[in-house]
N, C-alpha and C positions, 0 to 999 in steps of 0.2 A: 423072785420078786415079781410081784404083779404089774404088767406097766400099764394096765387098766385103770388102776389104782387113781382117785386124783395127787395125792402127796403121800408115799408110803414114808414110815420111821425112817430107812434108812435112806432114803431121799430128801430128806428133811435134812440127817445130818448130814450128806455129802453137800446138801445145798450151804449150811455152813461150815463145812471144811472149806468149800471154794474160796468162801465169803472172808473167812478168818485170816486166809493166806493171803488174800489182796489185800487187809487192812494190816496186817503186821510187815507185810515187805512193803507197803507203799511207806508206813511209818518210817522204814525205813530209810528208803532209796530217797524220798522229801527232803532227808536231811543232809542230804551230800548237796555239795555247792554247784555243782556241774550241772545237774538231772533238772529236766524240766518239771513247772511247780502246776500244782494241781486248779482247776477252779471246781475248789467243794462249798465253798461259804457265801464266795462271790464270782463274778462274772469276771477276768484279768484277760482282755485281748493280747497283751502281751503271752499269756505264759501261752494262749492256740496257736500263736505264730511261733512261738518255739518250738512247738510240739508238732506244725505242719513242716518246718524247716528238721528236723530229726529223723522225720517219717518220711520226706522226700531225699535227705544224704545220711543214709542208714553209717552210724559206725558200732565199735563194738558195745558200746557203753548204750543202744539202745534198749533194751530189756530193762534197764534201769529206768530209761526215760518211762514207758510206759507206764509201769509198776507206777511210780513216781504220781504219775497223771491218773492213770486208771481203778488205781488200787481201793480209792475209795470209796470207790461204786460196792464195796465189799457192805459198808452201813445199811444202805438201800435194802440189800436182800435179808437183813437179818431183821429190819422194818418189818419189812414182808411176812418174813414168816413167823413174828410177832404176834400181827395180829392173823393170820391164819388158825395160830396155834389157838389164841385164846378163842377163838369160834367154836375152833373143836371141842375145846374143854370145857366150856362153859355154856356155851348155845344150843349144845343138846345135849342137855339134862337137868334136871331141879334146879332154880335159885336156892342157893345156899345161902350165899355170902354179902351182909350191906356191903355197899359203897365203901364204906370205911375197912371192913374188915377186909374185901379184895385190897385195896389201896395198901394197906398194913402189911398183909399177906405177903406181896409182890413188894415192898420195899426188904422187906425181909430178908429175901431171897437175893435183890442185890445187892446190899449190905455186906451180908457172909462173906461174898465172893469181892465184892468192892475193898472193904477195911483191909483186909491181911495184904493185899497187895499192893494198897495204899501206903499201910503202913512200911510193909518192905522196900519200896520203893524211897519215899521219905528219909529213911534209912541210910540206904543205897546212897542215896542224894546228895546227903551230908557229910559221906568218906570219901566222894571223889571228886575232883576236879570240877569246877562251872555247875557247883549248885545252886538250886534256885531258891531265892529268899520269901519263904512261907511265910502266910499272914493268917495270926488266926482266926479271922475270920473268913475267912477263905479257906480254909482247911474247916472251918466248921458250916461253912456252906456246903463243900465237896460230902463232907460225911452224912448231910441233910439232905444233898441231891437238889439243890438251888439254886447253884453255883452260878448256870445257864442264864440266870435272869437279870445276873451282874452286867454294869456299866463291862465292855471290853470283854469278852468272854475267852478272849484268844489268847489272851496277855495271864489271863490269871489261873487260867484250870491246867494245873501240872500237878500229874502226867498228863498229856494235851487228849490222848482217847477218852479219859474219865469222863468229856463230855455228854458221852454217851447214856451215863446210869440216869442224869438229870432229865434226859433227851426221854427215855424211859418213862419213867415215871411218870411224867406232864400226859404221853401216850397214854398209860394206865387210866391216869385220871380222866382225860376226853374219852376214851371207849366205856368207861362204865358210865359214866354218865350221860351220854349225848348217845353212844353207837350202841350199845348193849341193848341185843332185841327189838331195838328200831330198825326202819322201814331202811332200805339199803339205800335212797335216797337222801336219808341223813349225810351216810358217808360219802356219799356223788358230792352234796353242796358242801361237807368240808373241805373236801380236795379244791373245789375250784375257788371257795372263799380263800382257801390257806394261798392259793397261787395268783390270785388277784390281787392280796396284798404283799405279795412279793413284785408280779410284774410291774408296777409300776416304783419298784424301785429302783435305784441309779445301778448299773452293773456291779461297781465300786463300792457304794455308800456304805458304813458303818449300819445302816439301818437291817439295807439286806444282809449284813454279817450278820447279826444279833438275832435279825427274822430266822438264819438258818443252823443258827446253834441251839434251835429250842424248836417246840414240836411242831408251824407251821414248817418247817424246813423239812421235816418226816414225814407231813402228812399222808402227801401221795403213797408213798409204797406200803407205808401202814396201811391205809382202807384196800389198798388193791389187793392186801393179803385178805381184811377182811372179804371182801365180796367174792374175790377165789374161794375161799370155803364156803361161803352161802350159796355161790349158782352151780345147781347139778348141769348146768351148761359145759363148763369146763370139764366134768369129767365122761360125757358122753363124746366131746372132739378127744380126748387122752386117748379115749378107747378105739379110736379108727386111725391114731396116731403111729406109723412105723418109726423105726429108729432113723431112717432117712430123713422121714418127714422132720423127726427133732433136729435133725443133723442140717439140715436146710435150713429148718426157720431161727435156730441158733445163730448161724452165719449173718442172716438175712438182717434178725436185730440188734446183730453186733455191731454189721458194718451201717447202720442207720442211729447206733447211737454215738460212733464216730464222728460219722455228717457232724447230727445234732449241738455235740460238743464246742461247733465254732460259730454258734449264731446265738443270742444271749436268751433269744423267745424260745427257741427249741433244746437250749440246755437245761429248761427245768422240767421235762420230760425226759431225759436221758436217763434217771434213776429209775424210771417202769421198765424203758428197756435192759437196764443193764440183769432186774431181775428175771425178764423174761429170757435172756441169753444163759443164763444162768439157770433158771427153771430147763431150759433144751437140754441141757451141756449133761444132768443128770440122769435126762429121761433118757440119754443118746448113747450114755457110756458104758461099754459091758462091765461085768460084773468084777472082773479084774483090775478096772482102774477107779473102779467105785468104793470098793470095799477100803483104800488107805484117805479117801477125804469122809468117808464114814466114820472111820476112827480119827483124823483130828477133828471131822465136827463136834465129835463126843464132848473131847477134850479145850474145847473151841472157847468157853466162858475163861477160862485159866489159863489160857494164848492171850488171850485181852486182856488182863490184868498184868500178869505176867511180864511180857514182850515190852515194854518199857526200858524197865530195869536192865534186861541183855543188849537191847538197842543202846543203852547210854555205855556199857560196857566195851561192845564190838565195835562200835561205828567209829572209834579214831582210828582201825587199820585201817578201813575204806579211805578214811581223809587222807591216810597217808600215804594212797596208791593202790594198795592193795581191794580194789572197790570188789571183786566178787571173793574173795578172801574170806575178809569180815561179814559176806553177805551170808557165806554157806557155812561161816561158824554160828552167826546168831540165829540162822533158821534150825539149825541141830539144838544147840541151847536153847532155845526156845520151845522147840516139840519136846526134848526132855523134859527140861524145868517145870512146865507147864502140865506134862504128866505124870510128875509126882505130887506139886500142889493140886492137883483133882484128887487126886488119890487121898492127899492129905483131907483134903476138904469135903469129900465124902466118907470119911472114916473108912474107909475100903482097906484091908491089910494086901500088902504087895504080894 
């Protein structure tokens, strides 16, 4: 591997092995009644003093705390390297595709991987225990990817990750038209427009909930994907870059987005650091611990889908004491299950 490289493939996917494993075990760990509760949507001074009071009388049950808090910084980087990706793919070489047909294109492609696990979940839903009562218009929003625009968006989108395809797609639609092949200072004034009308929201407010279930809540780590692929700035510092030096400035913005995490102005910056700790963590790792988040990155769309379903299955041993138990059965079923629906879903024979 080149570590010259600005983002090679499989640094790409290690970046979302990372990423996938924080969003499926934070899923998880969230749902246990004990474990400290995240601020992903909104601002909750309560859940930082929890989360300062755990960190300062460590017990066993801390990994979960974490997870619990941290895990969802896993969104951010897959933001990230969203719009990196479409740079690469798109930004240098021929226009091909209107507007329309990219948009079509790229729903498409969520769809496949959305439906079936939708659908299996649904399923799932309705043979066990504390199902939840589908509306369908609501399930015909989720499968149009609009869901996001709904009054309450927290209360209705189940499985509660599917937030994500809508979160998507609204993306799609602002880069092709606003950022595609304009001036990089487009994507400067969306980030600070998106974040100016979040800061003056109340920490709390339903306003900023809604603000961050839909694309102003992405904005940030989307453009900062984009603009990493456009400035060959970034990849001439990669290049005088040691693994130390990763190893350092990983640390450096880990423990800065920690700070960050308990002040409401500095927490909506938290998700560049989380991806730039995470950008270190790859460039930093030999090749021996790289090579297994390179294979769940692979498998990383059908862990998202997927992980739902095993988390409503596993999580009552946890409730019922057993908390790393059920944790290290639904991470095994969930790398399984999730690679054989890839397999499935790529028509790939085993």
């Amino acid at each position: 591997m080149k570590r010259n490289e600005l983002l090679t493939r499989d640094e790409c996917a290690a970046m979302r092995g990372i990423a996938i494993l924080g969003i499926i075990l934070h899923n998880y760990c969230h749902w246990l009644s004990f474990a400290v509760k995240e601020c992903e949507y909104t601002f909750k001074s309560d859940c930082c003093d929890g989360l300062m009071q755990v960190m300062g009388s460590p017990d066993a049950y801390l990994p979960v705390h974490l997870l619990s808090f941290f895990g969802h910084y896993g969104v951010p980087v897959f933001l990230f390297l969203s719009g990196f990706g479409l740079v690469r793919k798109y930004e240098q070489q021929p226009d091909t595709l209107t507007p329309m047909q990219f948009l079509w294109h790229h729903y498409k492609k969520l769809f496949t991987i959305m439906a079936v696990g939708f659908a299996a979940f649904i399923i799932l839903d309705a043979l066990t225990p504390g199902s939840f009562t589908f509306r369908w218009y609501n399930v015909l929003a989720q499968l149009l990817m609009v869901i996001n625009l709904l009054p309450e968006p927290n209360r209705i989108i189940t499985p509660g990750p599917y937030w994500f395809f809508g979160l998507m797609m609204q993306l799609y639609l602002v880069y092709r038209l606003f950022i595609y092949r304009r001036h990089n200072g487009v994507a400067v004034a969306l980030v600070l427009l998106c974040w100016l009308v979040q800061v003056v929201c109340a920490p709390e407010s339903d306003s900023l909930n809604r603000l961050r279930y839909n694309c102003i809540g992405g904005m940030l780590p989307f453009c900062a994907g984009v603009l990493f692929a456009r400035m060959p700035l970034w990849q001439t510092l990669s290049a005088r870059m040691t693994r130390w030096h990763w190893c350092a400035g990983g640390a450096l913005l880990s423990a800065v987005a920690v700070l960050f995490c308990f002040d409401y102005q500095t927490w909506f910056w938290v998700p560049l650091l989380a991806v730039g700790a995470t950008l270190a963590a790859v460039k930093m790792l030999p090749r021996a611990f790289l090579t297994p988040l390179v294979w769940t990155g692979g498998i990383s769309a059908a862990l998202f889908v997927t992980h739902p379903m095993l988390r409503k299955i596993f999580i009552p041993i946890s409730r019922h004491g057993d908390v790393y138990d059920g944790l290290m059965l639904y991470l095994i079923s969930s790398l399984v299950v999730a690679w054989i629906f890839a397999r499935i879903i790529s028509g790939r024979k085993s």
